[in-house]
PyMOL Python script that loads the backbone (N, CA, C, O; Angstrom):
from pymol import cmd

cmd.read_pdbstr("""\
ATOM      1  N   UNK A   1     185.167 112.357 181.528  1.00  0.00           N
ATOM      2  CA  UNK A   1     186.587 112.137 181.615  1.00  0.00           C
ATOM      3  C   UNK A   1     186.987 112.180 183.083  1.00  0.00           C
ATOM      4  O   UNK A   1     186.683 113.112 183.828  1.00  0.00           O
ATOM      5  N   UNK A   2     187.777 110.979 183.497  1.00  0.00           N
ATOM      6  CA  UNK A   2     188.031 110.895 185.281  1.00  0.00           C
ATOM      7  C   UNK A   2     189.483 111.687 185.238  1.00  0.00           C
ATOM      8  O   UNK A   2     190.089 111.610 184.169  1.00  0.00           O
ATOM      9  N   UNK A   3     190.002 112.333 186.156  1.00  0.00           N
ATOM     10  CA  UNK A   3     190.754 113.045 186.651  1.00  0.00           C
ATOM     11  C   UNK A   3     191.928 112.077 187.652  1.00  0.00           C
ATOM     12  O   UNK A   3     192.865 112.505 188.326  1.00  0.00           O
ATOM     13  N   UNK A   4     191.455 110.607 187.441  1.00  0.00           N
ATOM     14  CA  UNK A   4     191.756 110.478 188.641  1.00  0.00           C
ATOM     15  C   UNK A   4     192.951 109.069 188.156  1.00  0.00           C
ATOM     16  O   UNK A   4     192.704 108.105 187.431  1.00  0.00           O
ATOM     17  N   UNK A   5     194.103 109.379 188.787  1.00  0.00           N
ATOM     18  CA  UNK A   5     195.225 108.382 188.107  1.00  0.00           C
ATOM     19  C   UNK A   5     195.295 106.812 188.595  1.00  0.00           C
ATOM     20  O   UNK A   5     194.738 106.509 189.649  1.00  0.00           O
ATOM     21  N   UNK A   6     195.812 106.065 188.013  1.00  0.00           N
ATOM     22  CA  UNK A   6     196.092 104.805 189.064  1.00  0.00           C
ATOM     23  C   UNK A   6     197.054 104.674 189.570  1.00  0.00           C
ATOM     24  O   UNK A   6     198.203 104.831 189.158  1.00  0.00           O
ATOM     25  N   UNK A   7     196.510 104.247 190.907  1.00  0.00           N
ATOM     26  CA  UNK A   7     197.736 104.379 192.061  1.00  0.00           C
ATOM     27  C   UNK A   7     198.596 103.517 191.835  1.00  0.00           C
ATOM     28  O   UNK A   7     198.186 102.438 191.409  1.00  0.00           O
ATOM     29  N   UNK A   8     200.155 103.713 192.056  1.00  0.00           N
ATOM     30  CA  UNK A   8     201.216 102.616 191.956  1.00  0.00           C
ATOM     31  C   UNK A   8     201.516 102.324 192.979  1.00  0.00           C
ATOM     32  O   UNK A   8     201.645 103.195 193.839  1.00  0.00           O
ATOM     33  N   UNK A   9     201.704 101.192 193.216  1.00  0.00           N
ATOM     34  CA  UNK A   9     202.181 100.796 194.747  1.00  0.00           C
ATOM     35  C   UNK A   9     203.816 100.530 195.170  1.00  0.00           C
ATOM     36  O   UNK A   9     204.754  99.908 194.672  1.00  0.00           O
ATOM     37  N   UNK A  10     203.640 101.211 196.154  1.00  0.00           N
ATOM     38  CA  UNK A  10     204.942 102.166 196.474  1.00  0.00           C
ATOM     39  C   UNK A  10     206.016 100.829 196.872  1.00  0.00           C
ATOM     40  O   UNK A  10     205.496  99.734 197.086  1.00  0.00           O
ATOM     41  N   UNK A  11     207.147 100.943 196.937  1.00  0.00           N
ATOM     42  CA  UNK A  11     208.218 100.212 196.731  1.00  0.00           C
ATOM     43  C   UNK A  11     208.570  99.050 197.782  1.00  0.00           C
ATOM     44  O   UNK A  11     209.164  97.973 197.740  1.00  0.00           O
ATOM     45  N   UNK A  12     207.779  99.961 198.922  1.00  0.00           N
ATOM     46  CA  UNK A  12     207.726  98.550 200.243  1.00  0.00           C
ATOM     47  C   UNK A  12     207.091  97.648 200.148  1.00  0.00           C
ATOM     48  O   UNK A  12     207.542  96.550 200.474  1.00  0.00           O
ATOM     49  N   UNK A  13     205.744  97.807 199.640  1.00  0.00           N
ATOM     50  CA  UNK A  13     204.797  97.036 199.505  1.00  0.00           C
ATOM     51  C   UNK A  13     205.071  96.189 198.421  1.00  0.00           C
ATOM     52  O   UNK A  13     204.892  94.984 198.599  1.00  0.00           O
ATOM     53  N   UNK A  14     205.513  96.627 197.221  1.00  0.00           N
ATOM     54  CA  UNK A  14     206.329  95.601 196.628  1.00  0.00           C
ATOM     55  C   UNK A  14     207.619  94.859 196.990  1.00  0.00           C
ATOM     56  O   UNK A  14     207.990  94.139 196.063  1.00  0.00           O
ATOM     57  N   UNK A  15     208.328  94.829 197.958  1.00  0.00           N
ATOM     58  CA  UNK A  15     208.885  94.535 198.548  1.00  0.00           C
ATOM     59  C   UNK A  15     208.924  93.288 199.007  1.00  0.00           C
ATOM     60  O   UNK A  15     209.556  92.303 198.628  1.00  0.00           O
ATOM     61  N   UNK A  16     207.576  93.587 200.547  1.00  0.00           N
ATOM     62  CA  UNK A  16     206.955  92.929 201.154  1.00  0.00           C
ATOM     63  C   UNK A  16     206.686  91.646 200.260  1.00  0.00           C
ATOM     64  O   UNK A  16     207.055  90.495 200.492  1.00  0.00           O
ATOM     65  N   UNK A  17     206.015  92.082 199.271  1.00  0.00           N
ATOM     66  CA  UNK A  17     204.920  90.831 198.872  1.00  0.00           C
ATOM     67  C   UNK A  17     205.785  89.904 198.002  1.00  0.00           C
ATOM     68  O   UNK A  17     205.527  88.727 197.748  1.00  0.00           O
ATOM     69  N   UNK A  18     207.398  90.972 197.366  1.00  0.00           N
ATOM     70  CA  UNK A  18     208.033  89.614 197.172  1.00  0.00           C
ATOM     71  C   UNK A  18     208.828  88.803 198.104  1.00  0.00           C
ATOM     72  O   UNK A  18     209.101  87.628 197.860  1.00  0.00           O
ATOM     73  N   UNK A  19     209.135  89.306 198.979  1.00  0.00           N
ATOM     74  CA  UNK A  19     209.590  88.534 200.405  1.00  0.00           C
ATOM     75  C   UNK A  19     208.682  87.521 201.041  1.00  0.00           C
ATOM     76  O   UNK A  19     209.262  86.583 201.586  1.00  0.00           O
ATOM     77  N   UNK A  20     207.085  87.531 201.084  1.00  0.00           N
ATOM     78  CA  UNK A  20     206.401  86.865 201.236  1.00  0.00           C
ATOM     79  C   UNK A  20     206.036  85.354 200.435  1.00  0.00           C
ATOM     80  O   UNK A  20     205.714  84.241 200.850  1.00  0.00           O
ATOM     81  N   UNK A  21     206.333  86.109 198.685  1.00  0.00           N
ATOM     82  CA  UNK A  21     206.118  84.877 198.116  1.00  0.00           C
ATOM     83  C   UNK A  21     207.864  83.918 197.708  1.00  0.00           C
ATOM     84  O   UNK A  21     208.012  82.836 197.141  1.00  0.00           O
ATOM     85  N   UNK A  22     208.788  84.754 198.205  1.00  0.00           N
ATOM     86  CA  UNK A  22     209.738  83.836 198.196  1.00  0.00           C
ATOM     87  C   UNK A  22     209.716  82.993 199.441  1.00  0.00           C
ATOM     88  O   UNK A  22     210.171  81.862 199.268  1.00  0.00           O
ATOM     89  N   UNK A  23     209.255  83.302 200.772  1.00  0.00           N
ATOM     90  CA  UNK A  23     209.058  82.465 201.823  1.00  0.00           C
ATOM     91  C   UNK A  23     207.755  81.830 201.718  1.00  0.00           C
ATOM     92  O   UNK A  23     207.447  81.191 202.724  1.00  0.00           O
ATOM     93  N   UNK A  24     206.869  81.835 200.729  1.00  0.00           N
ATOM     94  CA  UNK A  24     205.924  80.602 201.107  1.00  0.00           C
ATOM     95  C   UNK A  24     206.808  79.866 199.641  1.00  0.00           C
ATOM     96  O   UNK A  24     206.418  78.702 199.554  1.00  0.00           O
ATOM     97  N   UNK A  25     207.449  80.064 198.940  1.00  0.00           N
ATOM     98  CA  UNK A  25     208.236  79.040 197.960  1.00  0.00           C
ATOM     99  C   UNK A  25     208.938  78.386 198.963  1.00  0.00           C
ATOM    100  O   UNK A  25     208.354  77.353 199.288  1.00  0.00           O
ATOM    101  N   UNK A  26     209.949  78.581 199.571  1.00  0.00           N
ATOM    102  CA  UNK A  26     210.623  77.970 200.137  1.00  0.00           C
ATOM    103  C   UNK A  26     209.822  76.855 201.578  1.00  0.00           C
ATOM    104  O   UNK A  26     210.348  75.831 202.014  1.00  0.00           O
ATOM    105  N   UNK A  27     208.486  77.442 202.055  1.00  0.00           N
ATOM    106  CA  UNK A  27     208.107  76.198 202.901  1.00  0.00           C
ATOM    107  C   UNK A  27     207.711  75.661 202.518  1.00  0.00           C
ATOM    108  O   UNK A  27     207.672  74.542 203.028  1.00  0.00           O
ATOM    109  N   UNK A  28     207.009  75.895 201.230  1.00  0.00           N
ATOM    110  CA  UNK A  28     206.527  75.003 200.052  1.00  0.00           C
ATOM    111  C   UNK A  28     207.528  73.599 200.062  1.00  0.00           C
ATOM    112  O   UNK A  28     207.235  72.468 200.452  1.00  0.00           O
ATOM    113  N   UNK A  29     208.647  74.039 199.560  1.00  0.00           N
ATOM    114  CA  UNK A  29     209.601  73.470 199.108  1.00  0.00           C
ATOM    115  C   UNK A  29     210.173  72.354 200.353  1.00  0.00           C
ATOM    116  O   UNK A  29     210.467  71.172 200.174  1.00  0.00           O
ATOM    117  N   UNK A  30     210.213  72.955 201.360  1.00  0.00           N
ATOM    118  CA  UNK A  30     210.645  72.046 202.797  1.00  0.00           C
ATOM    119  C   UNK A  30     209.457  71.040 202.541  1.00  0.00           C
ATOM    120  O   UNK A  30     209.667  69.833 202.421  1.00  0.00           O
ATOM    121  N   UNK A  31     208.404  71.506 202.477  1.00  0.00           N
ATOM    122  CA  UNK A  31     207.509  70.548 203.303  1.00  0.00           C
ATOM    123  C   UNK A  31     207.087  69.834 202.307  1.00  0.00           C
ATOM    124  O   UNK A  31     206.215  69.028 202.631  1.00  0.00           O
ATOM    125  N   UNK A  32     207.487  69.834 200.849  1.00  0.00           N
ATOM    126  CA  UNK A  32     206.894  68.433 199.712  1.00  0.00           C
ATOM    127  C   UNK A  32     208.306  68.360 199.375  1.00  0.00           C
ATOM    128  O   UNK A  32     208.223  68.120 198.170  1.00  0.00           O
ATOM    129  N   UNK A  33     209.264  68.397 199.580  1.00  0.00           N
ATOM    130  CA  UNK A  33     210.919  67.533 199.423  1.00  0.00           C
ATOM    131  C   UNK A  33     211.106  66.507 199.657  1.00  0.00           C
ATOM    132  O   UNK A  33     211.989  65.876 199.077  1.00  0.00           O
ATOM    133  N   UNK A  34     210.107  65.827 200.872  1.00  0.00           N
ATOM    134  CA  UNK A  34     210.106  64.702 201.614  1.00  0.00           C
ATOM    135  C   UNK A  34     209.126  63.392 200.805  1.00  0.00           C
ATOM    136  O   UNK A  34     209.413  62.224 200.544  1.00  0.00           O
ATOM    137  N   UNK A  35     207.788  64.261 200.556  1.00  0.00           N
ATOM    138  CA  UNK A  35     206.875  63.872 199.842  1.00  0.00           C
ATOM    139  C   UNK A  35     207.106  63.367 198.297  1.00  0.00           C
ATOM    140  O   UNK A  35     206.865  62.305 197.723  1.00  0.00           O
ATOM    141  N   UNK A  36     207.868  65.015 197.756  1.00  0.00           N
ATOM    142  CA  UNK A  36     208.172  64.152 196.278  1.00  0.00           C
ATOM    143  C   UNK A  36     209.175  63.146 196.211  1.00  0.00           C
ATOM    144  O   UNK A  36     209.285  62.454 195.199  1.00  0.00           O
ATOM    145  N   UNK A  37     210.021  62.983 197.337  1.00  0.00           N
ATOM    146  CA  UNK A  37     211.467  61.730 197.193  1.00  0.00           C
ATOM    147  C   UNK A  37     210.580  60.737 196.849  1.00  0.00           C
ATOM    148  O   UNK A  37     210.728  60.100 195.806  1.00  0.00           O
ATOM    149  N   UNK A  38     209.368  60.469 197.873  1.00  0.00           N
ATOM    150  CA  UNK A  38     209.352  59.264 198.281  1.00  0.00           C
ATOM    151  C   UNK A  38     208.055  58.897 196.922  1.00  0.00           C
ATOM    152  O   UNK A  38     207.913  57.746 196.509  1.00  0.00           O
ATOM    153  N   UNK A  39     207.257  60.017 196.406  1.00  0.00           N
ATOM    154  CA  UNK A  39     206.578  59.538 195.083  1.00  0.00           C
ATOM    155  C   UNK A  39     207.756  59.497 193.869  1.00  0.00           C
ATOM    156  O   UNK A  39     207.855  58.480 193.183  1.00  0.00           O
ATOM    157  N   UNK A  40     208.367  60.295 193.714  1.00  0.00           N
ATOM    158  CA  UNK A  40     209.601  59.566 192.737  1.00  0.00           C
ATOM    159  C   UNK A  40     210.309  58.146 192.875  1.00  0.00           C
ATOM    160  O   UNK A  40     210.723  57.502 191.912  1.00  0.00           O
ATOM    161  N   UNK A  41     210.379  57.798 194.036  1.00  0.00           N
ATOM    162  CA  UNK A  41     211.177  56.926 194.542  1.00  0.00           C
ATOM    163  C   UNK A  41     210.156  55.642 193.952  1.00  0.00           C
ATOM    164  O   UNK A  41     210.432  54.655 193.270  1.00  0.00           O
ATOM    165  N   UNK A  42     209.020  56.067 194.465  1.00  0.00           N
ATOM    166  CA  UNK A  42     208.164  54.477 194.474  1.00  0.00           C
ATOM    167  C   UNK A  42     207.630  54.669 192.863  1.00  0.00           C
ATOM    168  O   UNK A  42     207.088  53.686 192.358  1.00  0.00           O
ATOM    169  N   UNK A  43     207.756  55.790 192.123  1.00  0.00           N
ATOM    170  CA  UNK A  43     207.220  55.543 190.841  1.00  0.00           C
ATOM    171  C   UNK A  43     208.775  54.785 189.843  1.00  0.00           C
ATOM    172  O   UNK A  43     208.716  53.965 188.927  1.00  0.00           O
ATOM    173  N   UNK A  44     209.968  55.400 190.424  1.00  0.00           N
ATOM    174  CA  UNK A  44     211.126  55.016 189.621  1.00  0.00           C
ATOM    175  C   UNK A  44     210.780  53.277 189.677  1.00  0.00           C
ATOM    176  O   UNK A  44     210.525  52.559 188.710  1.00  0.00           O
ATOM    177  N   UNK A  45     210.865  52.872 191.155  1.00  0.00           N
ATOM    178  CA  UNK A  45     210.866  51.324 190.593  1.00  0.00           C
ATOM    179  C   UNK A  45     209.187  50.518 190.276  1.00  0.00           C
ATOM    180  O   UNK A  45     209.083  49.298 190.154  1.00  0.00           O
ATOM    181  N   UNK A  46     208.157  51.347 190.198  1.00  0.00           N
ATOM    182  CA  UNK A  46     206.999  50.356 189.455  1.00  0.00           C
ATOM    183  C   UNK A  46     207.360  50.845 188.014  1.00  0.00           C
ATOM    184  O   UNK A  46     206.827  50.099 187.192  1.00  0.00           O
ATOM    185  N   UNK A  47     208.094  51.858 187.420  1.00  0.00           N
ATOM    186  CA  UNK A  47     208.336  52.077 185.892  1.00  0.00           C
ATOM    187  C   UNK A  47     209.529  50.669 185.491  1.00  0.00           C
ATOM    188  O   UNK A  47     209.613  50.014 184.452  1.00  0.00           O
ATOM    189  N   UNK A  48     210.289  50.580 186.700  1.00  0.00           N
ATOM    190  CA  UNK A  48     211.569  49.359 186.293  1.00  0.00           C
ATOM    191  C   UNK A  48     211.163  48.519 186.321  1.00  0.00           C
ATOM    192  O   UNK A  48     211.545  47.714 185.471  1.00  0.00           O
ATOM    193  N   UNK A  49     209.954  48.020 187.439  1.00  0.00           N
ATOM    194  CA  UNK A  49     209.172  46.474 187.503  1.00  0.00           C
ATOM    195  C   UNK A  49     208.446  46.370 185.934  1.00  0.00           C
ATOM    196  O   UNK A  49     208.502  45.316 185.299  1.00  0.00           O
ATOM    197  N   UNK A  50     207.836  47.466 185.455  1.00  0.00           N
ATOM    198  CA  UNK A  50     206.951  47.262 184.202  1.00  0.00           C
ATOM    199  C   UNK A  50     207.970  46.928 183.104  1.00  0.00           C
ATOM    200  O   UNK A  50     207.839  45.906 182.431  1.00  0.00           O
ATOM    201  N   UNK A  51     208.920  47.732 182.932  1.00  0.00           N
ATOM    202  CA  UNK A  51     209.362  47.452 181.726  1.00  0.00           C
ATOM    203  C   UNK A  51     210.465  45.941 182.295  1.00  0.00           C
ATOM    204  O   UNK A  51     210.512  45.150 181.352  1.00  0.00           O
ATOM    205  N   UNK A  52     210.948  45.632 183.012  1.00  0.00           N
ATOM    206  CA  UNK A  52     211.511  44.441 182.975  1.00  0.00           C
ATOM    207  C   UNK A  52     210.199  43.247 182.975  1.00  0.00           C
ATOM    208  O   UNK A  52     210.412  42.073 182.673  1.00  0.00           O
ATOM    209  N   UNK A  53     209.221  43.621 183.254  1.00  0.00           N
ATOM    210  CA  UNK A  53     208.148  42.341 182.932  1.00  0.00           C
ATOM    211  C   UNK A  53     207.941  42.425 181.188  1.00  0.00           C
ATOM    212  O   UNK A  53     207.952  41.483 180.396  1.00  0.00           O
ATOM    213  N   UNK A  54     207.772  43.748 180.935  1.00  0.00           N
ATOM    214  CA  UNK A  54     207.583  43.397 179.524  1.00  0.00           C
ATOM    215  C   UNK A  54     208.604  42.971 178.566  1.00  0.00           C
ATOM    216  O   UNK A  54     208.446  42.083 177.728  1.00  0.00           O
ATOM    217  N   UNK A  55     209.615  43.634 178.739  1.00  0.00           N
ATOM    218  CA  UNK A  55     211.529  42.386 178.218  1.00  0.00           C
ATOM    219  C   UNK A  55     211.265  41.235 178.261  1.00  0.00           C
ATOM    220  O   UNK A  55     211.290  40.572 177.224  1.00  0.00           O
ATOM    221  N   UNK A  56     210.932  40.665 179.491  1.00  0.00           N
ATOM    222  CA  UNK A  56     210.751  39.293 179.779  1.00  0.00           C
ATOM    223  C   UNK A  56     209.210  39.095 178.930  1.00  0.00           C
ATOM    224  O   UNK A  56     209.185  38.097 178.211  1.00  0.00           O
ATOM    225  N   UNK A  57     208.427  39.616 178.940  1.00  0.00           N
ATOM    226  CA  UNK A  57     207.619  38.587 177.653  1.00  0.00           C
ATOM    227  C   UNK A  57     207.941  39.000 176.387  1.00  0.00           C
ATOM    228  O   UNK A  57     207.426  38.419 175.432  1.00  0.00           O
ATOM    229  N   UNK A  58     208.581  39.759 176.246  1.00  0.00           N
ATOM    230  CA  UNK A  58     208.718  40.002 174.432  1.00  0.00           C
ATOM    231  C   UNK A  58     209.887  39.158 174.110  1.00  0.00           C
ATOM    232  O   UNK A  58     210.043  38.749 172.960  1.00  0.00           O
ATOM    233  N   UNK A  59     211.014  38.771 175.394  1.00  0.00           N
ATOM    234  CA  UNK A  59     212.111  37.931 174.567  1.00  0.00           C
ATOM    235  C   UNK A  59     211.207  36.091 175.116  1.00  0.00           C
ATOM    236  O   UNK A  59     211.750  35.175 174.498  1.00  0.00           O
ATOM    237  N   UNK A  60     210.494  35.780 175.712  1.00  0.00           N
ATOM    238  CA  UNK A  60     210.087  34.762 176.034  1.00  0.00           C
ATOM    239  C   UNK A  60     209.345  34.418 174.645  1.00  0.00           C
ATOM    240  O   UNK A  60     209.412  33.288 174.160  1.00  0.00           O
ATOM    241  N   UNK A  61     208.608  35.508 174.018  1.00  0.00           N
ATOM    242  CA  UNK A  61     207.595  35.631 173.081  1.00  0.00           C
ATOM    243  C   UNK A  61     208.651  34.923 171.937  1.00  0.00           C
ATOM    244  O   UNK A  61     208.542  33.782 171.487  1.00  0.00           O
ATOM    245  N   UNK A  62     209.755  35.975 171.579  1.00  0.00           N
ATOM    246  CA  UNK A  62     210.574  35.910 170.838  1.00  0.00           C
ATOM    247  C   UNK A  62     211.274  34.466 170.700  1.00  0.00           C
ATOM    248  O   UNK A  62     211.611  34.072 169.583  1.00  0.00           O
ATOM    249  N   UNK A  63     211.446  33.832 171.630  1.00  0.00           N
ATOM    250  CA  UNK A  63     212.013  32.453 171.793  1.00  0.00           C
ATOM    251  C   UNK A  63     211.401  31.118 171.604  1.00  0.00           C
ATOM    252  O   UNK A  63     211.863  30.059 171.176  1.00  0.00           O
ATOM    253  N   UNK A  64     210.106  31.501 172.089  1.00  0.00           N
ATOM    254  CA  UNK A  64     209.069  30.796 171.999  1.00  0.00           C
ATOM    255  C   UNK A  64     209.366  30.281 170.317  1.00  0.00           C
ATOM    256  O   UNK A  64     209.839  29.253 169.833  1.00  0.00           O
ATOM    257  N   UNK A  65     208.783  31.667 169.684  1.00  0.00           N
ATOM    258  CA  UNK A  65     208.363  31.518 168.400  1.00  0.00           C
ATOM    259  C   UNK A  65     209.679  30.948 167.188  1.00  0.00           C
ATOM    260  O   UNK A  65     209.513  30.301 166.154  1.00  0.00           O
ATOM    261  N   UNK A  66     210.846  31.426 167.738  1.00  0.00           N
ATOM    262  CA  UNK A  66     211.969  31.100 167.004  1.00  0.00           C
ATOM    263  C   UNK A  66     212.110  29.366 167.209  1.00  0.00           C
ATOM    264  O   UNK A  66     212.146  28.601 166.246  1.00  0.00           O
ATOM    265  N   UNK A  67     212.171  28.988 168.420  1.00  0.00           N
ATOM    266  CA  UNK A  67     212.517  27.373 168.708  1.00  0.00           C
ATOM    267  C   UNK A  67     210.995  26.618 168.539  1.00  0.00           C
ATOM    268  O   UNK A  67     210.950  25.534 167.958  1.00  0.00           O
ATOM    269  N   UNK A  68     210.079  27.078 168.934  1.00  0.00           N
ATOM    270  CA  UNK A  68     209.348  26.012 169.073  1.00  0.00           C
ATOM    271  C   UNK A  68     208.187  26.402 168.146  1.00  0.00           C
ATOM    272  O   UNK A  68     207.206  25.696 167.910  1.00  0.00           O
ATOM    273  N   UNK A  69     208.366  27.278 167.793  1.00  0.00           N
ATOM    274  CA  UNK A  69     207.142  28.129 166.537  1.00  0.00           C
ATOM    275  C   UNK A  69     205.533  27.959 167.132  1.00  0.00           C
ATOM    276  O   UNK A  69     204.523  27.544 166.563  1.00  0.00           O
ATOM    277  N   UNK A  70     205.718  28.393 168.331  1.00  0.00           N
ATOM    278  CA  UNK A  70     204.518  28.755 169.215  1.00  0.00           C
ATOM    279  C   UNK A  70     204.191  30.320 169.463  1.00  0.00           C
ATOM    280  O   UNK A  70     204.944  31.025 170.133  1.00  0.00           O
ATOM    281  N   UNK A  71     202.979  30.813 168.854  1.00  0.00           N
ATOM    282  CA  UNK A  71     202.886  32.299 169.060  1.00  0.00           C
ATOM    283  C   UNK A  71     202.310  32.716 170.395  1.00  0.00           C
ATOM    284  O   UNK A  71     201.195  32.266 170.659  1.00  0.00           O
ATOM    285  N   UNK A  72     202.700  33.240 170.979  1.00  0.00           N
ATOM    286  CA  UNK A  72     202.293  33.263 172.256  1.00  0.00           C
ATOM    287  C   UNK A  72     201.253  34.208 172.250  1.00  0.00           C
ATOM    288  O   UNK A  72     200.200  33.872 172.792  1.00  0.00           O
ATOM    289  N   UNK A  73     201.350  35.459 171.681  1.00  0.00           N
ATOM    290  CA  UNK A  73     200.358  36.631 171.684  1.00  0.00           C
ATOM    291  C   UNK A  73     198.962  35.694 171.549  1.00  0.00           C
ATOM    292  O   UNK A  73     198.010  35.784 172.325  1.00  0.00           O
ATOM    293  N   UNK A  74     199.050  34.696 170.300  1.00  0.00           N
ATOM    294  CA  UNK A  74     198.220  33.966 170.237  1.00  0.00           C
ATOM    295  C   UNK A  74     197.506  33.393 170.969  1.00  0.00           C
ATOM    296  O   UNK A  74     196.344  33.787 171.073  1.00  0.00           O
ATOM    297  N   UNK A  75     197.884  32.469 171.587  1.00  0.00           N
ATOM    298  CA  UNK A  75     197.644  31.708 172.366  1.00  0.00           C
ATOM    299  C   UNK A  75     196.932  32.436 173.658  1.00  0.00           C
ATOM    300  O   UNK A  75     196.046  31.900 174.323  1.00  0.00           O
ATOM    301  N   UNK A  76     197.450  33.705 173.894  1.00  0.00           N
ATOM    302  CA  UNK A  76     196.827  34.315 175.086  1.00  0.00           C
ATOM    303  C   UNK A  76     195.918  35.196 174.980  1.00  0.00           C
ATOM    304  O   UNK A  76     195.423  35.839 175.906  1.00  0.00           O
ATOM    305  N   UNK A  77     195.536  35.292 173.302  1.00  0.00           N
ATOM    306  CA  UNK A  77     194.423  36.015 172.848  1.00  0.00           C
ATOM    307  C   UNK A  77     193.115  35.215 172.912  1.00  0.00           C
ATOM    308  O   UNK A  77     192.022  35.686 173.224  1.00  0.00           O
ATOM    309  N   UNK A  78     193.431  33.647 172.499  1.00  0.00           N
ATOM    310  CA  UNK A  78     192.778  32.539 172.540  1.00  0.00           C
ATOM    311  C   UNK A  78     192.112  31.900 173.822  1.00  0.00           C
ATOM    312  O   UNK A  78     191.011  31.351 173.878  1.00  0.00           O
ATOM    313  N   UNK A  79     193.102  32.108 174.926  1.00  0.00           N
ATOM    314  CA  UNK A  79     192.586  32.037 176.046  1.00  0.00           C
ATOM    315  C   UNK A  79     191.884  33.269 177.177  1.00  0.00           C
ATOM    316  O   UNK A  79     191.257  33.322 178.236  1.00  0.00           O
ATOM    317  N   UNK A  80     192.348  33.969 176.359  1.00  0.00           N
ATOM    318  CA  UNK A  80     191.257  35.211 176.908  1.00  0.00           C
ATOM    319  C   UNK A  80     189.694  35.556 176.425  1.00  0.00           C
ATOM    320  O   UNK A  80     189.081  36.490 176.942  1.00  0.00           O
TER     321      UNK A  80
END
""", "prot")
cmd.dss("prot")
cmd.show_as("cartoon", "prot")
cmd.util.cbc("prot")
cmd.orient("prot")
């Protein structure tokens, strides 16, 4: 049987170490603010380029097939 207690660490030292990890949050934060704009930025418009290309073939698809009764999926399954 040990005699021997576990030490708690005394109130500065907890202190310290949350003062420390709120200042590496915050340079954290300075120094990828810049970084994430600009990957949000360039992912917002390749998500708007994708889905306006695909509008444009599903109503092209859609038109196709209504006026001229040409399936397009078809056709590009055929040529693939």
């Amino acid at each position: 049987m040990t005699t021997s207690r576990k030490s708690t660490p005394s109130i500065l030292s907890l202190i310290i170490k949350l003062v420390l990890f709120i200042a590496a949050l915050y340079v954290s934060y300075r120094i990828l603010k810049p970084l994430l704009s600009i990957i949000l930025g360039i992912s917002f418009w390749v998500i708007k380029l994708l889905v306006f290309i695909a509008v444009g073939l599903l109503i092209v698809h859609l038109f196709l097939k209504l006026i001229f009764g040409i399936d397009l999926w078809q056709k590009l399954k055929n040529h693939i």
